[in-house]
KEZA-116453 format. One record per residue (C-alpha): residue number from 1; z, y, x; residue in one letter. Coordinates in nm, 2 decimals, decimal comma, always signed. Example, Ala and Ser with C-alpha at 12.3 -4.5 7.8 and 13.67 -1.06 7.14 Angstrom:
REM KEZA-116453
- 1|+0,78|-0,45|+1,23|A
- 2|+0,71|-0,11|+1,37|S
***
This chain:
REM KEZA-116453
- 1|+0,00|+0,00|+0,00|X
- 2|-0,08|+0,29|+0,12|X
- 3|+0,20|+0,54|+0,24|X
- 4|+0,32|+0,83|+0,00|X
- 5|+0,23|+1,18|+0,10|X
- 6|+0,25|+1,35|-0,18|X
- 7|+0,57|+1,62|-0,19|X
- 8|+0,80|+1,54|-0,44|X
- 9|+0,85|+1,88|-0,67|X
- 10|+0,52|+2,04|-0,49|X
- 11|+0,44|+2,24|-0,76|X
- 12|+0,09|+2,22|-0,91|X
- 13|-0,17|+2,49|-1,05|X
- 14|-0,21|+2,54|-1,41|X
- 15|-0,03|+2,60|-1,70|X
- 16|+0,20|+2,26|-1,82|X
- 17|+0,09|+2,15|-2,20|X
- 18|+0,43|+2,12|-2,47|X
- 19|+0,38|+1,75|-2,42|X
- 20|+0,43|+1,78|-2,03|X
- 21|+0,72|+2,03|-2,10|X
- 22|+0,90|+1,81|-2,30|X
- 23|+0,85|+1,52|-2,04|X
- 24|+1,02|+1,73|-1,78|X
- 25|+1,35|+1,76|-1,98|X
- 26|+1,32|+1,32|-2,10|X
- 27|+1,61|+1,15|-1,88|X
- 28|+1,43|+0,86|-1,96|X
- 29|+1,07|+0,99|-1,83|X
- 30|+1,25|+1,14|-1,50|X
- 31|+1,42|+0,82|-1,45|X
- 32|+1,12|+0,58|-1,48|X
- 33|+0,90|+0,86|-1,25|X
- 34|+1,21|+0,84|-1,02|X
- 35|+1,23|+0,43|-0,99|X
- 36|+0,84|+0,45|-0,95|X
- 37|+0,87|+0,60|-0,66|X
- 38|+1,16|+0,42|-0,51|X
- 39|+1,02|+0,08|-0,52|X
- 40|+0,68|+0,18|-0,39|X
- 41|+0,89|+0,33|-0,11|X
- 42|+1,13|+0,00|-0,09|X
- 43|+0,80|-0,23|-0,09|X
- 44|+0,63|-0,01|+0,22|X
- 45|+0,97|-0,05|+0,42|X
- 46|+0,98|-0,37|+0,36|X
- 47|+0,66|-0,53|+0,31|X
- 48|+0,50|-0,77|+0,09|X
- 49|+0,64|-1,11|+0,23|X
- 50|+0,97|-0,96|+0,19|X
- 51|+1,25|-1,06|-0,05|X
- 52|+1,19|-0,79|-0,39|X
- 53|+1,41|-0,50|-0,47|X
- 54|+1,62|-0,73|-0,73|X
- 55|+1,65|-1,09|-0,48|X
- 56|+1,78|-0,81|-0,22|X
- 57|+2,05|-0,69|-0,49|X
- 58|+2,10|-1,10|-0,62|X
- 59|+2,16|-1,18|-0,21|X
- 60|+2,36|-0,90|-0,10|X
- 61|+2,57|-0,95|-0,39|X
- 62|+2,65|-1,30|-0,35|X
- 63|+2,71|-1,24|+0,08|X
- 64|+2,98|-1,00|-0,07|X
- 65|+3,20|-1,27|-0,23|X
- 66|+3,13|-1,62|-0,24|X
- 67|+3,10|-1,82|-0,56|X
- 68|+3,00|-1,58|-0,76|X
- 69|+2,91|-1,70|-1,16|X
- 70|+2,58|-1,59|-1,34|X
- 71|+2,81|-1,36|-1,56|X
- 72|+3,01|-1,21|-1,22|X
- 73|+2,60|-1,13|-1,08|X
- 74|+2,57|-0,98|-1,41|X
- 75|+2,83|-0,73|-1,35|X
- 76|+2,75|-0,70|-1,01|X
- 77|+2,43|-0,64|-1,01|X
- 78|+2,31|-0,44|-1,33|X
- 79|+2,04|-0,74|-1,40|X
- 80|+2,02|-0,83|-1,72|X
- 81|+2,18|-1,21|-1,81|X
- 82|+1,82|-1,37|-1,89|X
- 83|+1,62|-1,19|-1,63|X
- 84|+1,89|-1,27|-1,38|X
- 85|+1,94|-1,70|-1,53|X
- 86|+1,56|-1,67|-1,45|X
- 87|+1,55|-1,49|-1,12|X
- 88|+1,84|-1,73|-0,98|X
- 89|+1,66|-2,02|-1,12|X
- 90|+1,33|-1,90|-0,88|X
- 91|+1,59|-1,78|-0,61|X
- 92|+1,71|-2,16|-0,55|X
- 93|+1,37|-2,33|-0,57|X
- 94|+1,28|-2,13|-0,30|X
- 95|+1,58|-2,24|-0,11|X
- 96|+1,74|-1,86|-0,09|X
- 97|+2,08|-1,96|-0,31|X
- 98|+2,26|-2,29|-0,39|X
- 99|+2,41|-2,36|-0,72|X
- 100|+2,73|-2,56|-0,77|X
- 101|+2,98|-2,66|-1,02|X
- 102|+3,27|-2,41|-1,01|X
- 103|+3,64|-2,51|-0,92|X
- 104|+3,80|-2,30|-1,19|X
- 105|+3,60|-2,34|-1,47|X
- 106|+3,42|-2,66|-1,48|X
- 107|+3,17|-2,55|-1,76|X
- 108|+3,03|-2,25|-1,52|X
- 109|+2,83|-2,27|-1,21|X
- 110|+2,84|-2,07|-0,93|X
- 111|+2,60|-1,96|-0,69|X
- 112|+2,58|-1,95|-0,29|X
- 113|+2,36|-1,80|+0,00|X
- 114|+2,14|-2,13|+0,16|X
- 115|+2,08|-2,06|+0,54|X
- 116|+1,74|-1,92|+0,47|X
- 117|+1,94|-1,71|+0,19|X
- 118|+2,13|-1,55|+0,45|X
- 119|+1,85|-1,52|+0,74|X
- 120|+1,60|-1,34|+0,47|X
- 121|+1,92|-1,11|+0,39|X
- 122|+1,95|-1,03|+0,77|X
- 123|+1,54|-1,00|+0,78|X
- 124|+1,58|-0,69|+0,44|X
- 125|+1,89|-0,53|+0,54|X
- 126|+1,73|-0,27|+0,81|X
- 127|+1,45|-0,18|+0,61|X
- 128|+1,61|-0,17|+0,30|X
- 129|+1,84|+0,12|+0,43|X
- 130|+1,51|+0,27|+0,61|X
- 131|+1,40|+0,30|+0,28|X
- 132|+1,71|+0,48|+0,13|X
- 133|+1,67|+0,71|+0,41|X
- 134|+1,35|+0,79|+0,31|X
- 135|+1,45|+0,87|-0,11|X
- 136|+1,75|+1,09|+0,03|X
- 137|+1,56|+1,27|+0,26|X
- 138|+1,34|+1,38|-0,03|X
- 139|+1,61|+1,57|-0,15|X
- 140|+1,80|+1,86|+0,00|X
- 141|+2,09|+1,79|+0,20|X
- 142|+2,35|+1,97|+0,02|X
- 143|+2,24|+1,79|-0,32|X
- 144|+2,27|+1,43|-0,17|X
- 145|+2,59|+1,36|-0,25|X
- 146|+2,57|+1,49|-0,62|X
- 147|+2,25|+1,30|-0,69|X
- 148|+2,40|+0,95|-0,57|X
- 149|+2,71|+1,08|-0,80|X
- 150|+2,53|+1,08|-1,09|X
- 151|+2,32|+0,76|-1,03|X
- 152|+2,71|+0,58|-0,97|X
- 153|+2,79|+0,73|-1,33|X
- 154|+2,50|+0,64|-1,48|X
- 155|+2,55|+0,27|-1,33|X
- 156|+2,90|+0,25|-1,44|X
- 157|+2,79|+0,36|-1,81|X
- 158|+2,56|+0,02|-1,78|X
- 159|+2,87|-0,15|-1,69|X
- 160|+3,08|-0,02|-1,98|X
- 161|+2,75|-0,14|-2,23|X
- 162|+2,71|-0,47|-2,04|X
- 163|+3,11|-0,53|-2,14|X
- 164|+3,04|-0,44|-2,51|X
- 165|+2,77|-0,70|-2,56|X
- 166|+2,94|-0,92|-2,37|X
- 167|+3,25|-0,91|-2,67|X
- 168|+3,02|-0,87|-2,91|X
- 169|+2,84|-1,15|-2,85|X
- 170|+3,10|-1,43|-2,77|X
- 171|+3,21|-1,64|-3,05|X
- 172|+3,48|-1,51|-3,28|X
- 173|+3,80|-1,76|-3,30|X
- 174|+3,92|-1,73|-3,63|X
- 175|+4,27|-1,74|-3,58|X
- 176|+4,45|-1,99|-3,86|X
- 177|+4,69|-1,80|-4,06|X
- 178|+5,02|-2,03|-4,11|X
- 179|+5,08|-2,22|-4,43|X
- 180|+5,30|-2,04|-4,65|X
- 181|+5,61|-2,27|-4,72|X
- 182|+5,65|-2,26|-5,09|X
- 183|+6,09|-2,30|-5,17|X
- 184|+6,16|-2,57|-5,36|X
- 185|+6,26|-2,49|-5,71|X
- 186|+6,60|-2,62|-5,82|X
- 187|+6,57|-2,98|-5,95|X
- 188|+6,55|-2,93|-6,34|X
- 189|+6,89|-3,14|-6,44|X
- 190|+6,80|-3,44|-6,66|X
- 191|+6,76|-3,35|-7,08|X
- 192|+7,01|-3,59|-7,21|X
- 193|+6,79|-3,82|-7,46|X
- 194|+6,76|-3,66|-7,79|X
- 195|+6,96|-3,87|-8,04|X
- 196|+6,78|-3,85|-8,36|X
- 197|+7,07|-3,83|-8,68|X
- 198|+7,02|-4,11|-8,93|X
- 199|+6,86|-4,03|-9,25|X
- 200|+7,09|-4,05|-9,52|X
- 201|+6,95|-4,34|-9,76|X
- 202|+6,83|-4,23|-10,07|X
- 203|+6,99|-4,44|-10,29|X
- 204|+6,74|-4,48|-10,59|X
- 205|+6,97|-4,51|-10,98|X
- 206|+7,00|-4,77|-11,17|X
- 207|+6,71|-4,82|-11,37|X
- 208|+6,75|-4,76|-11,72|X
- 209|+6,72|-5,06|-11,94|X
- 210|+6,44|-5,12|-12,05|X
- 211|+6,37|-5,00|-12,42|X
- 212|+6,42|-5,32|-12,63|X
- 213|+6,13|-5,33|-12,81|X
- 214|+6,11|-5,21|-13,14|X
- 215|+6,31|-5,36|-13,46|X
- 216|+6,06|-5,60|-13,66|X
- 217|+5,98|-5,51|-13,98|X
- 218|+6,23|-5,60|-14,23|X
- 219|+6,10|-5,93|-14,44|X
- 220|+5,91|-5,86|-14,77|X
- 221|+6,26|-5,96|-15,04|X
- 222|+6,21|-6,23|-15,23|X
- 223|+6,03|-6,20|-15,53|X
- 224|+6,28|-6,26|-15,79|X
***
């Protein structure tokens, strides 16, 4: 690649449209200009067989403490979790980091620097700060310090938004409420058997007599 001779800031003839205005106050559009630039920078220090801006940032992490997990590189290195599963995953087939089962939690893995890990580290190391040289000399002296301030603020907002989704996104234990011990009501005492009264029996009267039937008919007297 070519080397970069353009001034940064050099200002340019003509009058700036609204659109280009407006791009000169976006964060965002500053930022991405602004990276641009530093990798082109990075990949001219270092050159194209090097290891990339992000295996650089992966290795030197790792060579900082040993045994680091996928979620500690996260943290450590800004990377997104499935860029970085995928860049590790690349990172040990070409021999540059080690994975192994970790000794405090058995369900993570951790990763390590291979010999070639570490010798490619050694390789970047001087050329990666040549190239730093080269973005902070772009920028006044007295203005250094502030500008790698802000960048540190900016990195530790990532952090802070890293942490979030982190919660956010691990699984919600739903936390069992105890059983509420119902007291035991007072044992009802026994209803004594309900003894029914005796009837009275109805005693039915006498029954009358019968009518005797009715008198016969006197007999007819004899005639005399």
């Amino acid at each position: 690649m070519a080397k970069l001779k353009a001034k940064v800031g050099a200002k340019k003839s003509g009058k700036k449209s609204s659109a280009g205005k407006a791009l000169d106050r976006s964060p965002s559009h500053l930022l991405h200009r602004a990276l641009q630039l530093a990798l082109d920078i990075y990949t001219e220090e270092t050159g194209p067989d090097a290891v990339t801006q992000r295996q650089y940032a992966v290795l030197s992490a790792v060579a900082a403490q040993e045994g680091l997990t996928q979620t500690d590189l996260v943290r450590a290195t800004g990377i997104d979790r499935s860029t970085l599963a995928d860049l590790v995953a690349r990172m040990i087939g070409k021999n540059l980091l080690a994975r192994e089962r970790s000794t405090v939690d058995a369900r993570a893995n951790t990763v390590s620097l291979t010999a070639e890990g570490r010798a490619s580290l050694d390789a970047a190391a001087p050329r990666v700060a040549a190239a730093d040289a080269r973005i902070l000399k772009l920028l006044p002296l007295r203005k250094r310090d502030a500008f790698l301030s802000v960048l540190a603020e900016l990195g530790s907002a990532a952090d802070a938004l890293v942490e979030v989704d982190e919660v956010e996104a691990a699984p919600k234990t739903k936390v069992k409420k105890p059983k509420k011990v119902k007291a035991e009501k007072p044992a009802k005492a026994a209803k004594a058997p309900k003894v029914k009264a005796a009837k009275p029996v109805k005693t039915k009267p006498a029954s009358k007599a019968k009518k005797t039937k009715k008198a016969a008919a006197p007999e007819p007297a004899n005639a005399a």
